[in-house]
C-alpha positions in Angstrom: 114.9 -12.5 -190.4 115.8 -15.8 -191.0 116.7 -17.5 -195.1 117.3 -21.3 -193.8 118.1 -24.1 -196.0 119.2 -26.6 -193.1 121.0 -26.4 -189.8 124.5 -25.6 -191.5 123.6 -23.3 -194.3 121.4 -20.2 -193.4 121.6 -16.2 -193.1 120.1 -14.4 -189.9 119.8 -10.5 -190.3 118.7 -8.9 -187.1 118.1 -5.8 -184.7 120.3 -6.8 -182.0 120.7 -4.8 -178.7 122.3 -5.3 -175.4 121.2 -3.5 -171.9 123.7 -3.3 -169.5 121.9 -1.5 -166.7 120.3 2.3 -167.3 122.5 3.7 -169.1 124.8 1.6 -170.8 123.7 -0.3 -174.1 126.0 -2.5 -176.8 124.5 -2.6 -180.3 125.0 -4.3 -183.2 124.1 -2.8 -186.9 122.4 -4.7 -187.7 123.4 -8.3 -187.0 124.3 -10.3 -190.0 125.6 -13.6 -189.8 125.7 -16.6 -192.8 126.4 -20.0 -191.4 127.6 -22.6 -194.4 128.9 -25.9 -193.5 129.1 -24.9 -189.9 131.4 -21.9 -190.8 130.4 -18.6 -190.2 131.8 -16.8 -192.8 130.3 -13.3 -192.5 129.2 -11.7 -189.3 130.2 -8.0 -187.8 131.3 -6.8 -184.6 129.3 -4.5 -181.8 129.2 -0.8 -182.1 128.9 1.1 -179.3 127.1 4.0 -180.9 123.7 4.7 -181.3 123.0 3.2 -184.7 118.7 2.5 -184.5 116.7 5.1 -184.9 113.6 5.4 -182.6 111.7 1.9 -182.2 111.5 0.7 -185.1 113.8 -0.7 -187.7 112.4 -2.5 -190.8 114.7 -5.6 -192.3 114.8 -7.0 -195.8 116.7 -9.6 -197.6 116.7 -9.8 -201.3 117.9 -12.8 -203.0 118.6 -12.9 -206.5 120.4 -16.4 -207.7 123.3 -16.5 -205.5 123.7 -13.1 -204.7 121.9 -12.4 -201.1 121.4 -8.9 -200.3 120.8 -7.4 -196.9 119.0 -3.8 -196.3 117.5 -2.3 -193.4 115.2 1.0 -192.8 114.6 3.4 -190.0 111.3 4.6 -191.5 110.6 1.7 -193.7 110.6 3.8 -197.4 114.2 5.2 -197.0 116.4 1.1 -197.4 120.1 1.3 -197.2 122.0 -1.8 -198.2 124.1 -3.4 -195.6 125.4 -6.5 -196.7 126.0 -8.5 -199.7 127.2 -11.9 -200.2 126.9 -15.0 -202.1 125.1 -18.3 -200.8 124.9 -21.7 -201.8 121.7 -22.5 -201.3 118.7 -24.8 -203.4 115.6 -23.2 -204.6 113.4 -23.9 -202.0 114.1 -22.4 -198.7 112.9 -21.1 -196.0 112.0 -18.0 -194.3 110.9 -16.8 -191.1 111.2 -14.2 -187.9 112.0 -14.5 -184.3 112.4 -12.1 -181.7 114.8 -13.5 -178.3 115.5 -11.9 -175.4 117.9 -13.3 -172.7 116.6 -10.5 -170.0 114.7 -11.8 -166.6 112.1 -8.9 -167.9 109.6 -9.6 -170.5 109.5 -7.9 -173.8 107.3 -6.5 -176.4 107.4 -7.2 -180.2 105.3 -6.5 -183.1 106.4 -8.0 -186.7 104.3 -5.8 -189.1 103.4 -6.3 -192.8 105.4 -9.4 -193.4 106.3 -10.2 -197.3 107.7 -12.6 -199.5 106.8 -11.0 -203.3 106.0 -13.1 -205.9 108.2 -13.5 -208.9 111.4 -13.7 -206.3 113.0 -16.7 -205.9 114.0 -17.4 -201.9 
């Protein structure tokens, strides 16, 4: 997920995986990072353990004011918070996904049920 008020103010949350062969993978749980004035002042280093839970992982970020919240799922009803942290960011944002991969070998994404709710400010 992507909260982007311009190229040096914006929060990324993401499932983030590296394959290093069969066997061997380097995860990340999942990857926050908030970029203000060019600065990243919150990210979080790899885990080498498996933190995902089967294929799918649901992401959500919750602003309220300032305060940016930052919750994932494994089954998409059970959330656990992961982050918080205050931005500095205008009213009017905005908001989108992305799936990369830097592997020579294609893959496969689906983004279900995508939301913004009314009534929350982004």
């Amino acid at each position: 997920l992507l909260l982007w008020e311009n190229a040096t103010n914006y929060v990324r949350l993401e499932r983030n995986e590296w394959t290093f062969g069969p066997s061997r993978r380097q995860r990340h749980g999942p990857l926050f990072e908030h970029w203000f004035n060019n600065r990243n002042l919150v990210s979080n280093p790899a885990l080498n353990n498996p933190f995902f839970q089967g294929g799918s992982t649901w992401l959500r970020l919750t602003r309220t004011g300032d305060q940016l919240s930052a919750a994932y799922s494994h089954d998409g009803s059970n959330w656990m918070t992961y982050r918080t942290t205050t931005v500095t960011m205008g009213e009017a944002v905005e908001i989108g996904v992305a799936a990369i991969s830097t592997s020579v070998k294609p893959i496969g994404v689906t983004f279900s049920n995508p939301q913004v709710r009314a009534g929350q400010k982004l």
